[in-house]
Structures are given as C-alpha cells and as structure tokens.
C-alpha positions as CSV (number, residue, x, y, z in Angstrom):
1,X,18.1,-0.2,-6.9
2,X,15.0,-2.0,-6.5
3,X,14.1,-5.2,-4.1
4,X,10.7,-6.7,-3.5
5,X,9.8,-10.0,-2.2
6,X,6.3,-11.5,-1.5
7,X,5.2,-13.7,1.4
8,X,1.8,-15.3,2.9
9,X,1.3,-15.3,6.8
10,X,2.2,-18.9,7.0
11,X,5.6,-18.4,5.2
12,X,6.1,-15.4,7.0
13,X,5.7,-16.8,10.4
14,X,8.0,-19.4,9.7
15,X,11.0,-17.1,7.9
16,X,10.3,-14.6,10.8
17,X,10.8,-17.4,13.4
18,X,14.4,-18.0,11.5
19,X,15.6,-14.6,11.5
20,X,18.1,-13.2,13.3
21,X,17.7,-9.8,14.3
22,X,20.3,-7.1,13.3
23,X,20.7,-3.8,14.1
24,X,17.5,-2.1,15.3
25,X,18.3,0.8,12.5
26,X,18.2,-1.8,9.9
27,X,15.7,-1.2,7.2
28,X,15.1,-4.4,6.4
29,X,14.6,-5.4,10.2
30,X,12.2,-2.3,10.8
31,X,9.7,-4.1,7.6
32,X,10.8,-7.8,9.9
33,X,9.1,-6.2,12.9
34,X,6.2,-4.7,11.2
35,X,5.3,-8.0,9.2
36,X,6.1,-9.8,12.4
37,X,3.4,-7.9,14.3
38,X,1.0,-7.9,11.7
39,X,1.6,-11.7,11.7
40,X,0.7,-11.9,15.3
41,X,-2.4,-9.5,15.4
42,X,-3.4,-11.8,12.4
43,X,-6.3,-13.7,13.7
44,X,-7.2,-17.4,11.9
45,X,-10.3,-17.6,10.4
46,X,-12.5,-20.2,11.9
47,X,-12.0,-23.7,10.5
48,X,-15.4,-23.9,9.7
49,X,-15.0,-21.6,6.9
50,X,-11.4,-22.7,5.8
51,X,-12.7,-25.7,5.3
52,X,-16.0,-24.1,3.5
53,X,-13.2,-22.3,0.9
54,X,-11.0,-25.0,0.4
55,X,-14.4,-27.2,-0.6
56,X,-15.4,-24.6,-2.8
57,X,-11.6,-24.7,-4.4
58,X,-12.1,-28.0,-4.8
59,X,-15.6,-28.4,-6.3
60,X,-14.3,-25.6,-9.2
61,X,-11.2,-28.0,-10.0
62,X,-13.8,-31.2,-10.3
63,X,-15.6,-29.4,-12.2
64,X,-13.3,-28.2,-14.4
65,X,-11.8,-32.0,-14.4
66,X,-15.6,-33.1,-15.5
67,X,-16.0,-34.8,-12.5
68,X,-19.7,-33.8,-11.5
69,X,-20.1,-36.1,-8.4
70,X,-17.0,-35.2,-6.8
71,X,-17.9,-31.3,-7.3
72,X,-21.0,-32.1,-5.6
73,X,-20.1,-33.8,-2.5
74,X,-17.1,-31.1,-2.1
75,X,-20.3,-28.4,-2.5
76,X,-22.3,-30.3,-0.1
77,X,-19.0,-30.4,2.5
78,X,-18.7,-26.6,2.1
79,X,-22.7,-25.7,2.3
80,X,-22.4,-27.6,5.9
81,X,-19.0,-25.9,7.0
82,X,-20.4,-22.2,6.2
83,X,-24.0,-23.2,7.8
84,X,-22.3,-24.1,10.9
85,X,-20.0,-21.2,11.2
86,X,-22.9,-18.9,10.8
87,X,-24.7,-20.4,13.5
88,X,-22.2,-20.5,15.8
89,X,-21.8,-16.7,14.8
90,X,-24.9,-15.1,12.8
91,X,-22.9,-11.7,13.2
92,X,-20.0,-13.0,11.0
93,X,-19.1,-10.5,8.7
94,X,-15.6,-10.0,6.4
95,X,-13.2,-12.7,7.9
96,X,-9.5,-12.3,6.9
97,X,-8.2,-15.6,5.6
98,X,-4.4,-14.5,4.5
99,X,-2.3,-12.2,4.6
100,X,0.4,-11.2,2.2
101,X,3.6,-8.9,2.7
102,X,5.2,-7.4,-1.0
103,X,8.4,-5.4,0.5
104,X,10.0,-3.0,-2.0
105,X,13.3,-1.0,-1.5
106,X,14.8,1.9,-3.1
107,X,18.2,3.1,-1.3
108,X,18.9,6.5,-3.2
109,X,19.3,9.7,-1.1
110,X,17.0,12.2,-1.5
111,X,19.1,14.0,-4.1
112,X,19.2,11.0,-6.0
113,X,15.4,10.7,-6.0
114,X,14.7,14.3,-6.4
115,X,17.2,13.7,-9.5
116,X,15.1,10.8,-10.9
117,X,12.0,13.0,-10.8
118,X,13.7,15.9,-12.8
119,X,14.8,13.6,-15.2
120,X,11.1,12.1,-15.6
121,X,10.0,15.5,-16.3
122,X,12.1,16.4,-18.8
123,X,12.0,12.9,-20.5
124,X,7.7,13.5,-20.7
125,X,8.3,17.1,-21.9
126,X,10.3,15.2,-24.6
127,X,7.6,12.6,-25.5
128,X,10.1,9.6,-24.0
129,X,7.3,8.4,-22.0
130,X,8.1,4.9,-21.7
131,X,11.8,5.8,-20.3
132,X,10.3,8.1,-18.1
133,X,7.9,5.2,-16.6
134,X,11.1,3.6,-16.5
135,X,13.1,6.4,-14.9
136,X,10.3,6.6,-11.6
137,X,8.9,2.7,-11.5
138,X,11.5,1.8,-9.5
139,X,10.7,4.2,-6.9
140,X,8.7,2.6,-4.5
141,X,10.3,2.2,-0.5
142,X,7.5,0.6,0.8
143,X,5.9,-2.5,2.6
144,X,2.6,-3.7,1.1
145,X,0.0,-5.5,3.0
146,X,-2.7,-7.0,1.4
147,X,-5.7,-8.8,4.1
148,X,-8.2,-11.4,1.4
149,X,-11.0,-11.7,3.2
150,X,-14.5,-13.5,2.5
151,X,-17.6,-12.0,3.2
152,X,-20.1,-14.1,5.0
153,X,-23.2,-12.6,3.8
154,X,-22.2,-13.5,0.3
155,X,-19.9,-16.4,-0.3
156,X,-22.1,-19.0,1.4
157,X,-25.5,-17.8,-0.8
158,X,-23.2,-18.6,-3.6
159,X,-21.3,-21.8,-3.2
160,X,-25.1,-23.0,-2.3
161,X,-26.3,-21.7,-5.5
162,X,-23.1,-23.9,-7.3
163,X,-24.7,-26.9,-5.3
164,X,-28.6,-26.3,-6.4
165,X,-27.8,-25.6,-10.0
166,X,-25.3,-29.0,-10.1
167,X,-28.3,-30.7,-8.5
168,X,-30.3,-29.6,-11.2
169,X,-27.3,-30.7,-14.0
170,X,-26.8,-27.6,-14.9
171,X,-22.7,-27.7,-14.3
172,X,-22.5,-24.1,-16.4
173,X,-24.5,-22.3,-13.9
174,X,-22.5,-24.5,-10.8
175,X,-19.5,-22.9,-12.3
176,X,-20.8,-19.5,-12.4
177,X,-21.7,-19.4,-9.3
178,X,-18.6,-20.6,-8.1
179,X,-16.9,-17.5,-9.9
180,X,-19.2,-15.6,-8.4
181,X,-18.3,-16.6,-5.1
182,X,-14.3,-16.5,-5.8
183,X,-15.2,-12.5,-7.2
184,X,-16.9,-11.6,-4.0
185,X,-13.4,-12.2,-1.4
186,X,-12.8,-8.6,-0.7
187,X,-9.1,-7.1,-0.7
188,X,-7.9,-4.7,1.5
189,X,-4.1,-3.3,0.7
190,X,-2.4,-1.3,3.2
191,X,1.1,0.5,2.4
192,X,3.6,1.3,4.9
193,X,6.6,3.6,4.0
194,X,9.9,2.1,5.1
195,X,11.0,6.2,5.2
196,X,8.2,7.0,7.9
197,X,9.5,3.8,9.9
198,X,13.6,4.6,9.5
199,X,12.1,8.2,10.9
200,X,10.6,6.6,14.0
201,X,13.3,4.1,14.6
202,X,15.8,7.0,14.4
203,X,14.3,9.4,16.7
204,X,13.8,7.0,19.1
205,X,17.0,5.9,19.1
206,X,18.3,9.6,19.7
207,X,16.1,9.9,23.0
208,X,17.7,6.6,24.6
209,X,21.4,8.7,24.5
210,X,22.9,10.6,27.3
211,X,22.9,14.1,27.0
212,X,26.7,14.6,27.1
213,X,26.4,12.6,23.6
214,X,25.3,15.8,21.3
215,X,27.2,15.1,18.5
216,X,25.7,11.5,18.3
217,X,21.8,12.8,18.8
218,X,22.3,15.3,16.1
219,X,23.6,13.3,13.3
220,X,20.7,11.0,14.3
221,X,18.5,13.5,14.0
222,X,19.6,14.6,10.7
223,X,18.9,11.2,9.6
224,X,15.7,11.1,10.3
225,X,15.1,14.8,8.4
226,X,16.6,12.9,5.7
227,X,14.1,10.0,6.0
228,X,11.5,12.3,6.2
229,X,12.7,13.9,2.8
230,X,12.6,10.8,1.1
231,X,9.1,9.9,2.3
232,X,7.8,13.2,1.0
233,X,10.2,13.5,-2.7
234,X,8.9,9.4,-2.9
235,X,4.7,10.7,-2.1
236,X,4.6,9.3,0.9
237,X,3.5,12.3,2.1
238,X,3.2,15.9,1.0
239,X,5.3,18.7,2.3
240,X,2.9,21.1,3.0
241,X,0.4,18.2,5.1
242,X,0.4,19.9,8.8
243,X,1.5,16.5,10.3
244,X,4.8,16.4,8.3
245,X,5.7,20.0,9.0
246,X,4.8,19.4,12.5
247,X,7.5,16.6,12.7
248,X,9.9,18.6,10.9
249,X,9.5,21.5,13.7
250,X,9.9,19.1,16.4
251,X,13.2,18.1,14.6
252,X,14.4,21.4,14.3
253,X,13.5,22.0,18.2
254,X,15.5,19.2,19.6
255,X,18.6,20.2,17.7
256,X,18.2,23.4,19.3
257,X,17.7,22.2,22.7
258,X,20.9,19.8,22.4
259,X,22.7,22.9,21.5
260,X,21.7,24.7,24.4
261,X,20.3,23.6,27.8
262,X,19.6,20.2,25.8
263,X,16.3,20.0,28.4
264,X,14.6,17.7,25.3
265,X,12.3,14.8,27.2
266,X,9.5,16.4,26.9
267,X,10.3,17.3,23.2
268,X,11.1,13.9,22.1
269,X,7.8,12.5,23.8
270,X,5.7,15.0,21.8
271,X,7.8,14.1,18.8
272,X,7.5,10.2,19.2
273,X,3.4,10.8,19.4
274,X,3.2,12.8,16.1
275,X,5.8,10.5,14.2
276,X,3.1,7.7,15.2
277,X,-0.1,9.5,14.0
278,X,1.7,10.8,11.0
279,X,2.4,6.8,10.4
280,X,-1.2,6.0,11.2
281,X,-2.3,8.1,8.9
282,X,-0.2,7.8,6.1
283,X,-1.2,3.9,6.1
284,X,-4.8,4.5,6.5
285,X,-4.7,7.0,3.4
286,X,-3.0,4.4,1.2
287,X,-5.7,1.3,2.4
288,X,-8.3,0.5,-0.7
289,X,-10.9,-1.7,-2.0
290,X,-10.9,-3.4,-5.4
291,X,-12.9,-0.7,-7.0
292,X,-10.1,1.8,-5.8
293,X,-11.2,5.6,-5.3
294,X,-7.1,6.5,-6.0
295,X,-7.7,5.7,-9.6
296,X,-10.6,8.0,-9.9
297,X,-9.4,10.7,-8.0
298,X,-6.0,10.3,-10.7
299,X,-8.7,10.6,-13.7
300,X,-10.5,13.5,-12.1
301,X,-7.4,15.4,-12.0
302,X,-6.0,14.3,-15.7
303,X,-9.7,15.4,-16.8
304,X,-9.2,18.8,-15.0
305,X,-6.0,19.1,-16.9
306,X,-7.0,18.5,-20.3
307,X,-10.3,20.6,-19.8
308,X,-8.1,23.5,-18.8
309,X,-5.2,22.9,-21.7
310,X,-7.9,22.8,-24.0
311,X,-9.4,26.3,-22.8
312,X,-5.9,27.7,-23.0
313,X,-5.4,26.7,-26.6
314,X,-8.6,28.2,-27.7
315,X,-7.5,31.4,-25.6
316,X,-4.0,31.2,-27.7
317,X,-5.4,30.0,-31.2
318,X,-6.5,33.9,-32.2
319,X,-2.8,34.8,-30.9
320,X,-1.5,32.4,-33.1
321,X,-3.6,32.9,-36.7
322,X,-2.2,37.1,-35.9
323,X,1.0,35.7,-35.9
324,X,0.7,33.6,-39.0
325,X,-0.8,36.8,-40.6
326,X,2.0,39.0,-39.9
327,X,5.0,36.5,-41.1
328,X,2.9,35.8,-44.2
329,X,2.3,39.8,-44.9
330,X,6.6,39.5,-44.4
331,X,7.4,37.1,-47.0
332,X,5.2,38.3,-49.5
333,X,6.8,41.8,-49.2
C-alpha cells in the first residue's frame, strides 16, 4: 500500500529532466511538479561555503584516519573559504545547501482509511499496540521536503576553533569542535499532502470544461470531495478547520450551479484561491526545527490525558470498594 522514495536536489534535477510527463491527474506527476519547482526555486549556496563544508568533511575523515597535517591544511582551506564568503556578504545568515524529497503513497479510499483507523482503535482498546502501530504506519500520502542548511554565524566560529585547538595538538578538542559544527546545520522539513494537491489538480481541471459537459464536471468534483476526505481521515487537516469547510462549500456550490444556470466562473476562481491558502497553510503548519514543538504539543496532550484518567479513577475508586462491599455481604449470606 505504501511507496516512498528519497532523492537530493542534484538527483532530482537529473531524474526530473528524464521524466516524461503523464497525465496532469496523475499523482505521482502532481509530487514530479512540486519537487520540480522546489528544485528550481532551490538556490546554490555560494561556492565559498561549499567548499568551506566539504573542507570541514574532510578535515573530520583525516582526522579520524590519524592524519593531523592533512586535517589541518583542509581546516585552514575551509577557515579562508567561510572568511571570504562573509566578506563578500557579512549579512549571511542560514544558507540552504540540499534539498531532499521522501515521497510516500497510500492509495486506499477513504472508506478504507477510515477502516484502518477503526481497526487501530479497537486493536489499542485490546492492548495489540504494536499491530495497531502496524495497522496506521502505513498511512502517510505525503511529499516530505527537508532544506539542511548551515548557519553562518555559527559553523565558521567552529571549524576555526577545530583549526586553533589542532594547532595547539590537541586533535580531541579539533574533533569536538568539528561535531560541533556538523550539530549546528539546521533542518527545516516541510510536508506536502498529495490529497490537498489531487484536490487542486481536480478542480482545476473541472473549470477548463465546457458547460454543456455537466456530467464530466461533477464526477470531477466528486473527486476532489473525495480527496479532500482522505486529507482530513489521513490528518492532513481537520474537519472542523474553517479553510476546509470553506472548500467543501464551494464544492457543494458549483455542483449546484452545473445543475442549474451552471453560471460557475466566478465560483471556481474563489475556489482555486482557497484550495491554494488551504495548501499554504497546511504546509506551513507541518514545517519544524530539530527541537520540534509537534512532539511537545503530543506530550502535553498525553499528560492532560493521564491527569484527567487518573482524577476519574479516584472519582470511581469509592464506587467500586461499595460494590465490592455489597457482593461480599452476598456471598457470605
């Protein structure tokens, strides 16, 4: 059920370059065109600090290889590259320096998801947890993007601390440092929903028809409602968020107007502006640091939980000793 494959912006460009397009509806076309874009909005770090990172990959491997003069001169190589990229650019910041694309594809129908989910719960309520991990992992219709970027500010102070402390023979310190600078490249992951895009692709492809084709527009419509399903059932986004009920109005609209008077250009330019934002924001949502505030806000809520399960059964624990009372008062009569 589920596919995932992982590329850099190098292969990417390359297998992109290759590809024949297919149909526009295509799922796996709509995740080409996105990674295809985000390929060519990707912009190359300066070389100056490529070559700054690749000396600093180097120096770690000499080191590692005992081979303290070669770590140094790679250190001194890298020191130079940074110092002349920031002074070409004192402003410089996080710089991307790859890109990776992890695509993942479930193709069950809503049902079959909403299905899935029923099943986890009653596998939990059972105490199967590990088949119910196994039930929902696969789950996922999605395109991740993950941007490795190194911050200016910070690397550079680092990989010149690796050089001072080899100059000063201590190599444990000169690799410290070096970890140090590896730990500070930030990651930024961005997840777009392959539902959210089908929805899109869909409703723009029932605008382009002709008016006489009603039959055509509806059951494209009804795809995209279907889409939408999935990307809500899958947590995409929720079902009560005012974006998505928005959409599904403006859905619901349109097949009414190509009942009737099917006067809809106005309907499907409003629609095609709140599919976008409802896009934007459902990427911008899923986008997170290292240190990612998702995992917290998960803890918060399993803390809440607990806190109020444990109230409950102090609530219920009288309840329980009267009841205990009574059935033993019953068998010793």
């Amino acid at each position: 059920m589920k596919k995932r494959f992982l590329l850099s912006t190098l292969a990417c460009g390359l297998l992109l370059g290759a590809t024949a397009l297919q149909a526009k509806t295509d799922k796996k076309v709509l995740v080409r065109n996105v990674m295809q874009q985000e390929v060519k909005n990707h912009k190359q770090a300066p070389k100056e600090i490529v070559t700054g990172m690749q000396n600093t990959f180097q120096a770690l491997k000499a080191l590692q290889g005992n081979k303290k003069d070669e770590a140094k001169k790679a250190l001194e190589v890298a020191t130079k590259s940074f110092d002349a990229a920031l002074k070409a650019d004192p402003a410089l910041d996080l710089i991307p320096i790859d890109e990776r694309f992890q695509a993942y594809e479930f193709l069950g129908s809503s049902k079959v998801i909403s299905a899935r989910i029923k099943l986890a719960e009653q596998l939990l309520k059972a105490h199967d947890t590990q088949i119910a991990i196994d039930t929902i992992a696969p789950l996922k219709d999605e395109l991740d993007i993950t941007t490795i970027s190194i911050p200016m500010k910070i690397y550079p102070l680092a990989t010149k601390k690796a050089l001072d402390a080899l100059n000063k023979g201590d190599t444990k310190a000169a690799v410290a440092a070096i970890a140090e600078a590896m730990n500070s490249l930030v990651v930024f992951e961005a997840i777009v929903p392959t539902p959210l895009l089908a929805t899109q692709d869909l409703i723009a492809e029932a605008s382009k028809l002709d008016k006489s084709k009603k039959e055509e527009a509806g059951k494209l419509l009804q795809a995209a409602k279907e889409e939408l399903k999935r990307a809500e059932l899958l947590g995409y986004t929720k079902k009560h968020e005012a974006d998505y009920t928005l959409l599904n109005s403006d859905i619901d609209k349109i097949q009414a107007e190509i009942k009737g008077k099917n006067t809809v250009e106005k309907l499907y330019d409003k629609m095609k502006v709140d599919m976008k934002k409802i896009i934007d924001l459902t990427r911008i949502s899923k986008m997170r640091l290292p240190n990612p505030a998702q995992e917290a806000a998960a803890e918060t809520k399993v803390n809440k939980f607990e806190k109020k399960e444990s109230a409950k059964a102090k609530t219920d624990t009288p309840e329980f000793k009267k009841e205990v009372h009574q059935d033993e008062k019953k068998t010793l009569k």
